[in-house]
C-alpha positions as CSV (number, residue, x, y, z in Angstrom):
1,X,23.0,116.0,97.5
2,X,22.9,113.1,99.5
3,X,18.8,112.3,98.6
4,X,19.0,109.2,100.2
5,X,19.5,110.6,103.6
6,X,15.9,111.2,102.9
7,X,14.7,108.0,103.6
8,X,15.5,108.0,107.6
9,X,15.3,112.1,108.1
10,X,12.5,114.3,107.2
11,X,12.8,117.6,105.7
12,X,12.7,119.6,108.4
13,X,15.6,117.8,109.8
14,X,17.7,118.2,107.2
15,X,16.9,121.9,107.1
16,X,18.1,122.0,110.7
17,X,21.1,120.2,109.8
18,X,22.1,122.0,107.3
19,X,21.8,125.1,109.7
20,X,23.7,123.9,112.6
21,X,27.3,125.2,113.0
22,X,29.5,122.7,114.5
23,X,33.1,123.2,115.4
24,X,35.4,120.3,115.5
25,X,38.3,120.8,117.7
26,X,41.3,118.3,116.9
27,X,41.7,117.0,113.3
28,X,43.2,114.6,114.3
29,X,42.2,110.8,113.6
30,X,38.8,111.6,115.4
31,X,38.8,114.6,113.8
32,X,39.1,113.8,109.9
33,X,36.8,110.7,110.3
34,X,33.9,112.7,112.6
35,X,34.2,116.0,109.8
36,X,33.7,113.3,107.0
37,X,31.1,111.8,108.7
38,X,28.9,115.0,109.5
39,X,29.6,115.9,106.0
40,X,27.9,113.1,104.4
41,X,25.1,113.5,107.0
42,X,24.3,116.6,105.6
43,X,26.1,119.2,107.4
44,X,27.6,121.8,105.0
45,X,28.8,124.7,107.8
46,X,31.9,123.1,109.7
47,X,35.1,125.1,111.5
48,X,37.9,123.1,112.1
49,X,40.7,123.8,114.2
50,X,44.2,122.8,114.7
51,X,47.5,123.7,114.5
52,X,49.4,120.0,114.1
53,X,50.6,118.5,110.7
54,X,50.7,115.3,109.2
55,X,53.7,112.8,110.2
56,X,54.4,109.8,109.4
57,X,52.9,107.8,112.2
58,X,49.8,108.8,111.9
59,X,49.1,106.5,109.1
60,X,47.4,104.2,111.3
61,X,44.5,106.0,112.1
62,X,43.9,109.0,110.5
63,X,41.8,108.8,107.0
64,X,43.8,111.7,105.2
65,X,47.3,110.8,106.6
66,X,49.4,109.5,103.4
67,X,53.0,110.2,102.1
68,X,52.0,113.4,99.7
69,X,50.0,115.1,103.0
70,X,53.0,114.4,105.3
71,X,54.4,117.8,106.2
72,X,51.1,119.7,105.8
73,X,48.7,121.4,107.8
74,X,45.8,118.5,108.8
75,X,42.8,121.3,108.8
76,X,43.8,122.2,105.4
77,X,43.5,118.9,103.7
78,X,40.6,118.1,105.8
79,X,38.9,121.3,104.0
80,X,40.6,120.3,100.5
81,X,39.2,116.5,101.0
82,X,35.7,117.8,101.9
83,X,34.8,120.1,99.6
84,X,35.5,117.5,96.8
85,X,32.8,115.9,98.5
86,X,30.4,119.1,98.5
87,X,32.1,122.1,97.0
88,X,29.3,124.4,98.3
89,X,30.2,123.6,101.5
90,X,31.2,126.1,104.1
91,X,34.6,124.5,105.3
92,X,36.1,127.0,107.4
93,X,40.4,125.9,108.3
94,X,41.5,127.4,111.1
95,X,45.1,126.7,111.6
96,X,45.4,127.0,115.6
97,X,45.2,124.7,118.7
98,X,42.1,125.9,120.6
99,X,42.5,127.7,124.2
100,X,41.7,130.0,126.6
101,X,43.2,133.0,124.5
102,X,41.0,132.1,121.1
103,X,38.5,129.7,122.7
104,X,35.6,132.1,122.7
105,X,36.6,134.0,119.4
106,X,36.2,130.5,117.3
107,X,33.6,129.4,119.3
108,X,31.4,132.0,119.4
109,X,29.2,131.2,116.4
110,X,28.8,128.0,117.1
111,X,25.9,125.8,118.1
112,X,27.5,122.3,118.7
113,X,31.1,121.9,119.7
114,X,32.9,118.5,119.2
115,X,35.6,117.6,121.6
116,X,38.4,115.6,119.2
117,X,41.7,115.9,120.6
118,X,43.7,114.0,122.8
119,X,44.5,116.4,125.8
120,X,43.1,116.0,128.8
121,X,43.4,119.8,129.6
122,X,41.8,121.2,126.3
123,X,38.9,118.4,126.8
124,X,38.3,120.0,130.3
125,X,38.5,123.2,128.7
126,X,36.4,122.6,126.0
127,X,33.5,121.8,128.5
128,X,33.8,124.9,130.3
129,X,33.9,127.4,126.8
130,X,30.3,125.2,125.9
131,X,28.9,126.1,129.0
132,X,30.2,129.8,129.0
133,X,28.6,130.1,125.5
134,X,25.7,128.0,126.2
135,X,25.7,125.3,123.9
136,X,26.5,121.6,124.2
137,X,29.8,119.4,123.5
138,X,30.3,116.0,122.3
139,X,33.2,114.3,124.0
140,X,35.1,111.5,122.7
141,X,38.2,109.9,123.5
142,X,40.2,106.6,121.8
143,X,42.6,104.6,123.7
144,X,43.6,101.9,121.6
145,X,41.0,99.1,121.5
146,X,39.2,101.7,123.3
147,X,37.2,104.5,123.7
148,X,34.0,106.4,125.0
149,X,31.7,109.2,123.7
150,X,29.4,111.2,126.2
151,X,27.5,114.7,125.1
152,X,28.1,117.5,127.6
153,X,25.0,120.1,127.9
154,X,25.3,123.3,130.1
155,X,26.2,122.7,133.4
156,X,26.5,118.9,133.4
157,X,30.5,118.8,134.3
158,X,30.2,115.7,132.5
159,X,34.5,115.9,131.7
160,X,35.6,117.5,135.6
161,X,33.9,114.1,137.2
162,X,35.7,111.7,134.3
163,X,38.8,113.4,134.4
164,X,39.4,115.2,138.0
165,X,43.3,114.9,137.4
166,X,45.0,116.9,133.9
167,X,46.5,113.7,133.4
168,X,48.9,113.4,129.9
169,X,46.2,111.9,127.2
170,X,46.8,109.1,124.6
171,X,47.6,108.7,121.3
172,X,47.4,105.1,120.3
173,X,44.4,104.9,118.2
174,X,43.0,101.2,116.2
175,X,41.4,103.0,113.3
176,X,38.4,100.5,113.9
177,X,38.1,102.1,117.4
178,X,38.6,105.5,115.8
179,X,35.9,104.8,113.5
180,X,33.3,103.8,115.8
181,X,34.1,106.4,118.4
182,X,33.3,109.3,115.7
183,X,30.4,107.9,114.2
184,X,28.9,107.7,117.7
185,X,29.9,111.3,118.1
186,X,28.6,112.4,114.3
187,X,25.4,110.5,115.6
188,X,25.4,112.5,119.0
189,X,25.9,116.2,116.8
190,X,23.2,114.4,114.3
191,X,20.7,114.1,117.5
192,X,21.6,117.7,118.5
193,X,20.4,119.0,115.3
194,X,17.4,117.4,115.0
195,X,16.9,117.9,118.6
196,X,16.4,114.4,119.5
197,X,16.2,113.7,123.8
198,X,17.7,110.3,123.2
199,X,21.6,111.7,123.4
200,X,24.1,110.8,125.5
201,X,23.5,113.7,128.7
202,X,25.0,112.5,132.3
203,X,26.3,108.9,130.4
204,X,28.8,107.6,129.1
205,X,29.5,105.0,126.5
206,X,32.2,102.7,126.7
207,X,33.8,101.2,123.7
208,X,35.5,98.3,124.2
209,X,36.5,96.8,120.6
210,X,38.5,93.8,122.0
211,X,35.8,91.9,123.3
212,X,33.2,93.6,121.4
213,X,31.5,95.3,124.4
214,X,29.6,98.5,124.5
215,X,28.6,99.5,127.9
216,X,26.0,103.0,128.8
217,X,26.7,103.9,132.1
218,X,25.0,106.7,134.1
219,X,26.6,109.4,135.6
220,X,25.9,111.1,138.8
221,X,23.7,113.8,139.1
């Protein structure tokens, strides 16, 4: 599937691709659109996890929110919507909010963790279970006309130094912001993969759709 992915990845990186494990925390609006991403990029083993359902305000921004999916459980759409894509796909559901009491257990076969939710606390938390396990995390966040993406390796406290207080998150999302934000992050896992130096370690990218600004800035060592 997918052949011409071909043109811009070599075999061996697709093989790799198609090895890495990624699990997608949130599937929410960043969520649904980074998993549909990834999938068309080739990845066919992806574990989502959350416990929230669709409501009716979520039609906004999220790209499987409609009236006939209100009520249900987001990860298992997501998995019904992707494997129409690619039916041999491994889609794994897992209907839970991620923390410290099943952080490790979901996370454990994992090579790339993606950081989609909305809470400042699981983000924080997220960072410390990639570290523990060794592996890196692509953070991204959408505020509005705004948002940033950054990718966390082992030891980098990337997510204590950008958010020192647990602070409540937010939930206004433009789709076009969503968008952008989780292709950035799908390119960011993509990178991983393939393992590419030119990712996002100790920076940040700032997203700022109403004036259509994009700003790298380095982080501290």
């Amino acid at each position: 599937m997918f052949e011409k992915n071909k043109e811009f990845l070599t075999a061996e990186q697709l093989n790799s691709i198609q090895s890495t494990r990624v699990l997608i925390v949130g599937a929410g609006a960043l969520g649904q659109m980074a998993a549909h991403t990834l999938l068309r990029s080739g990845f066919v083993r992806l574990t989502v996890a959350d416990g929230d359902c669709f409501v009716s305000d979520n039609d906004n921004r999220q790209l499987y929110a409609r009236p006939e999916t209100e009520g249900l459980k987001k990860v298992r759409v997501l998995q019904t919507e992707l494997k129409k894509i690619n039916r041999e796909a491994e889609i794994r559901a897992v209907e839970q909010f991620v923390d410290e009491t099943n952080g490790k257990r979901l996370a454990v076969s994992a090579d790339i963790l993606m950081d989609c939710v909305d809470d400042i606390r699981t983000k924080k938390y997220l960072e410390v279970l990639a570290d523990s396990l060794g592996i890196c995390l692509v953070h991204g966040a959408v505020d509005g006309w705004f948002g940033q993406v950054s990718t966390v390796c082992p030891g980098d406290g990337t997510l204590a130094f950008l958010y020192p207080e647990d602070r409540a998150g937010q939930e206004a999302a433009l789709m076009a912001t969503v968008n952008v934000v989780a292709s950035l992050q799908a390119a960011e896992v993509i990178k991983l993969a393939i393992h590419s130096e030119e990712i996002l370690r100790r920076k940040v990218l700032y997203i700022d759709m109403r004036n259509s600004d994009f700003s790298c800035v380095r982080l501290p060592r």
